[in-house]
C-alpha positions as CSV (number, residue, x, y, z in Angstrom):
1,X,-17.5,-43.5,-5.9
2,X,-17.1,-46.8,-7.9
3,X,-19.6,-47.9,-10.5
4,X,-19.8,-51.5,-11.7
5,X,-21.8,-51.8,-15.2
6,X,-22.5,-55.7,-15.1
7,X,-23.5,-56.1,-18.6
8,X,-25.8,-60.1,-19.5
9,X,-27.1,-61.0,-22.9
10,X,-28.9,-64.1,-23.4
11,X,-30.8,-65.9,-26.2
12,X,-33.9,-66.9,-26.3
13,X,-35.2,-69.8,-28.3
14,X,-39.2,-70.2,-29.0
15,X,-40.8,-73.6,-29.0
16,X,-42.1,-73.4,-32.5
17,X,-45.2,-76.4,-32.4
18,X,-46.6,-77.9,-36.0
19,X,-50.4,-76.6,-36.8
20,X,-50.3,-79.1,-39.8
21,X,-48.0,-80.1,-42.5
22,X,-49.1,-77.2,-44.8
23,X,-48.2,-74.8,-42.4
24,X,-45.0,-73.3,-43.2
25,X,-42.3,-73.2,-40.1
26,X,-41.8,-69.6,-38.7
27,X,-38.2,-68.2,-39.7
28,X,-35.3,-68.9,-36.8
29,X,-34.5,-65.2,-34.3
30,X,-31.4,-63.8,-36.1
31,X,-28.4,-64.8,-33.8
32,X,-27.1,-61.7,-32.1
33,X,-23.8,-59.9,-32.9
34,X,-21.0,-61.0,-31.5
35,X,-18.9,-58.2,-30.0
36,X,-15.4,-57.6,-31.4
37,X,-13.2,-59.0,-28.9
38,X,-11.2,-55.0,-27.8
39,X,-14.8,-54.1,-27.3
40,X,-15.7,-56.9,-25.2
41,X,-12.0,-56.4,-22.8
42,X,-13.0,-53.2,-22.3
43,X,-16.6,-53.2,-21.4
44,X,-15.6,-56.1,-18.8
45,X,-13.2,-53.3,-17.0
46,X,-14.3,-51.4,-14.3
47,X,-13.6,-47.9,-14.7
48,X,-12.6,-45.4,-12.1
49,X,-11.7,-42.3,-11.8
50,X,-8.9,-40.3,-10.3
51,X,-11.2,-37.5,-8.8
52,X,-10.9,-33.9,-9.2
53,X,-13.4,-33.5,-12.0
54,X,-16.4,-34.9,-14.0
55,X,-14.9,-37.8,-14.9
56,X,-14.9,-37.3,-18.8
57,X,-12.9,-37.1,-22.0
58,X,-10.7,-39.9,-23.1
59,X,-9.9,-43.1,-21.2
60,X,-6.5,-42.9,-20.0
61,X,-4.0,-45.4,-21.4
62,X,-1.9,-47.0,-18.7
63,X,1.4,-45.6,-19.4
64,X,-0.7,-42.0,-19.3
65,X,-2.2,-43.7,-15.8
66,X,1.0,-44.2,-14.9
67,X,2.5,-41.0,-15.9
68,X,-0.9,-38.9,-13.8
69,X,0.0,-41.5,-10.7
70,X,2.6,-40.2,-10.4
71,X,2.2,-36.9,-11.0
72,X,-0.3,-37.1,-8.3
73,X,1.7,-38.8,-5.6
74,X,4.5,-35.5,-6.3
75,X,2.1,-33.2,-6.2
76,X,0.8,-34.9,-3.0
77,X,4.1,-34.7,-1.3
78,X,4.7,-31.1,-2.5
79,X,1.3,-30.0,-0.5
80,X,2.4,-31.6,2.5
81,X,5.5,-30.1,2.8
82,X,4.1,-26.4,1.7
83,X,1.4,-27.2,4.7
84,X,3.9,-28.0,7.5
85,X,5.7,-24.4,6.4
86,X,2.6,-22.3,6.4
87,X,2.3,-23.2,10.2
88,X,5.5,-22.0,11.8
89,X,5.0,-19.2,9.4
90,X,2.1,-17.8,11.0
91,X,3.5,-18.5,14.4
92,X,6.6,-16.1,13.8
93,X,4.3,-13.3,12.3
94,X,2.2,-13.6,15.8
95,X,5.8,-13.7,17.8
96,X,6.5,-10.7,15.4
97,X,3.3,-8.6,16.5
98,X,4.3,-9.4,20.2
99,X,8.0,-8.0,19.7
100,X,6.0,-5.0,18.0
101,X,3.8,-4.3,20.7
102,X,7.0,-4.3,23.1
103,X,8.9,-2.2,21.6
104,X,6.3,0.6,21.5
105,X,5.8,-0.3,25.2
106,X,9.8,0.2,25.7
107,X,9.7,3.7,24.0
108,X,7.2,4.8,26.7
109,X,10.9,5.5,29.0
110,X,12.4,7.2,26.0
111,X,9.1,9.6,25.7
112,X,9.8,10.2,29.6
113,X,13.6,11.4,29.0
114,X,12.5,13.7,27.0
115,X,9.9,15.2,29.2
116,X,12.2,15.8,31.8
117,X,15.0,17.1,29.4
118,X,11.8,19.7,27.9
119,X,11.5,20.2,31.4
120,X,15.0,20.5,32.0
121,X,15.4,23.4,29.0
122,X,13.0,25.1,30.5
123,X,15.2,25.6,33.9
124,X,18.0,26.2,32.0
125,X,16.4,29.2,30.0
126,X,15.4,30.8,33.4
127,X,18.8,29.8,35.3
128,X,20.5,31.7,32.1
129,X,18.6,35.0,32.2
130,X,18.6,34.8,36.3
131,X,22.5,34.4,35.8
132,X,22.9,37.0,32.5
133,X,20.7,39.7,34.9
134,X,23.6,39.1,37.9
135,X,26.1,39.7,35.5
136,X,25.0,43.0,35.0
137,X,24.3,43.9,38.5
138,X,27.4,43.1,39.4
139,X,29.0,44.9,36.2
140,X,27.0,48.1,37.4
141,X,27.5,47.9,41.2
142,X,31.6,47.6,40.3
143,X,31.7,50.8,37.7
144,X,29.7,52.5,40.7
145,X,33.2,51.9,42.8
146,X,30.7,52.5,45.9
147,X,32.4,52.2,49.5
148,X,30.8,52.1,52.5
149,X,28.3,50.1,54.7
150,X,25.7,50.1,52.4
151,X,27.7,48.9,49.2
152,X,29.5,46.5,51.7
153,X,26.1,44.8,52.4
154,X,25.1,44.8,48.5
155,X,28.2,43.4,47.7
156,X,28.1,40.3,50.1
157,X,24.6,40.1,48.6
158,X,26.1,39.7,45.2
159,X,28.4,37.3,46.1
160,X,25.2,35.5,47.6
161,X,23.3,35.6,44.8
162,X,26.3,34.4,42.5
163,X,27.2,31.4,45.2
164,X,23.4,30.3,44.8
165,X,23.5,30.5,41.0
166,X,26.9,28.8,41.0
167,X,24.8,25.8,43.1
168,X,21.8,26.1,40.9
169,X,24.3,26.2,37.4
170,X,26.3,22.4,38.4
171,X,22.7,21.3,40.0
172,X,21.6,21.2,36.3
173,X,24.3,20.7,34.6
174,X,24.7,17.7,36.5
175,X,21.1,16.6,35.6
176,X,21.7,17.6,32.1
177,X,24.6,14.8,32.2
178,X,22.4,12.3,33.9
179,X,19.8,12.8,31.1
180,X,22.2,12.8,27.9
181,X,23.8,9.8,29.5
182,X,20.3,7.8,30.1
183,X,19.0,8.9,26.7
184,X,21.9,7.8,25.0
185,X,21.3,4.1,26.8
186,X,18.1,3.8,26.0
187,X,18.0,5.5,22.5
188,X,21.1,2.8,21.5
189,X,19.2,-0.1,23.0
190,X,16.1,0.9,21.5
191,X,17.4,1.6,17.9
192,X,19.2,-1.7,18.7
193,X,16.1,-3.9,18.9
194,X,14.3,-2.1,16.5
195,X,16.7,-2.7,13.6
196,X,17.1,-6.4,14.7
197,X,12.8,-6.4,14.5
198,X,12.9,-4.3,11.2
199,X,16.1,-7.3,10.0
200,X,13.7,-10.1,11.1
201,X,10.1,-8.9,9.8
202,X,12.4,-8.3,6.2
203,X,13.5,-11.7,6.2
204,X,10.0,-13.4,7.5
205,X,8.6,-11.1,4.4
206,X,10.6,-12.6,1.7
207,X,10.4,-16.0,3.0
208,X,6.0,-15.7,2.8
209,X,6.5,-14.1,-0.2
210,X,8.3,-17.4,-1.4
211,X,6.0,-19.6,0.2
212,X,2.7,-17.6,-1.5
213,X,5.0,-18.2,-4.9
214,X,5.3,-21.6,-4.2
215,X,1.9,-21.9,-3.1
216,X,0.6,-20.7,-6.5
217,X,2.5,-23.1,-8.4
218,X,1.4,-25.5,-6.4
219,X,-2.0,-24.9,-7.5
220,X,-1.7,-23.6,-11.6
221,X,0.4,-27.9,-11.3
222,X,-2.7,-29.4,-9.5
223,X,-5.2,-27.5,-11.8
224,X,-3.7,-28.8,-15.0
225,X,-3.2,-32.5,-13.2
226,X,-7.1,-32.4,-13.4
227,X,-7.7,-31.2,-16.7
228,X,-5.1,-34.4,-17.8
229,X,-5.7,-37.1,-15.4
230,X,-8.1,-36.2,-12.7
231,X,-11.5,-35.3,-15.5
232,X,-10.3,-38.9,-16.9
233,X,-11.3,-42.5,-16.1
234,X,-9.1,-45.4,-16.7
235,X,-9.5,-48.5,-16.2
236,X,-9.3,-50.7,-13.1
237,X,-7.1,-53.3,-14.5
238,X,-4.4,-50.9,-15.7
239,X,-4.2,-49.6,-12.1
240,X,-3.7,-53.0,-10.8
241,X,-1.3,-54.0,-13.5
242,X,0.9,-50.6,-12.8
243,X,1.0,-51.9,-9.0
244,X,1.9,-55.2,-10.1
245,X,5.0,-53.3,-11.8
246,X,3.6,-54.0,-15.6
């Protein structure tokens, strides 16, 4: 807010009539003081202020106006560019949280593999025993050296039983393939896209970290502009001369 202190002095003269001749004339008013002429320049200038505090302490001299005009207008510009940063800023560390989210949404696949490959070990474990307990059937059934119908029919029942594991064995070894090979895939394209995210979180990190730095500055400079110029008044001429390039 401006404020004008329009300052009037006048002098008043009393009409001083005669009583009589032995009546003595009342003394003249004493004139009033004249103000000294720096006085008088600077109680005709309008002060102002640059804002930012209470307006107090000394009145700035127009090369210090100058000087905190300037100041102000860098300062000014400084903000405005630290502002248009904080905005894309913020909308990376939302894209960020998104890329987050997906990627615990792509391990869900991963988490699948290894149920089935659990499930997988599991088959193998019994497939293994099934196959260690026909290798000592037929380990016994041959020291037996039997002959006959009878051992004819328990050998063609070995071989059945070893034919049926023989299936069963490629079955899951085949599966086994089909499950290091899809792991693999997705481990390598998950790790992939987790160490570009980790890479780009790092990066968006030190560059906030730089921007909360410069932030700071930013604000310990604009502090101490209004403990120099902005708690100071100055007068309204100065500004208009520094305009005019005086």
């Amino acid at each position: 807010m401006k404020v004008r202190h329009l300052l009037s002095a006048g002098l008043w003269l009393a009409a001083i009539s005669m009583a009589g001749a032995q009546t003595p004339p009342k003394p003249a008013p004493k004139p009033a003081a004249k103000p000294a002429a720096g006085a008088a320049a600077v109680e005709g200038s309008k002060t102002l202020s640059l804002g930012g505090g209470s307006g107090g302490g000394a009145l700035l001299t127009r090369d210090e106006l100058r000087a905190c005009l300037k100041q102000q207008e860098g300062l000014r510009v400084r903000l405005n560019e630290i502002e248009a940063q904080r905005a894309p800023l913020d909308a990376e560390k939302q894209a960020i949280a998104t890329e987050q989210q997906a990627l615990r949404e792509a391990g869900a696949p991963i988490d699948e593999l290894k149920s089935q490959a659990d499930a997988l070990s599991a088959r193998t474990k019994a497939f293994n025993e099934r196959a260690a307990d026909l290798t000592a059937r037929v380990t016994a059934f041959n020291e037996a050296n039997r002959t006959g119908l009878q051992a004819e029919r328990q050998r063609r029942a070995l071989d059945k039983e070893r034919e049926e594991i023989g299936a069963q064995g490629a079955a899951l070894e085949a599966e086994r393939n089909r499950l290091v090979n899809s792991n693999q895939e997705a481990v390598a394209s998950y790790n992939a896209r987790a160490a570009a995210l980790d890479s780009r979180i790092k990066d968006w990190n030190e560059r906030n970290a730089r921007w909360n730095e410069a932030s700071s500055t930013l604000q310990g400079e604009r502090e101490k502009w209004v403990s120099s110029c902005g708690d100071r008044r100055y007068r309204e001429d100065d500004e208009l001369a520094i305009k005019r390039g005086q």
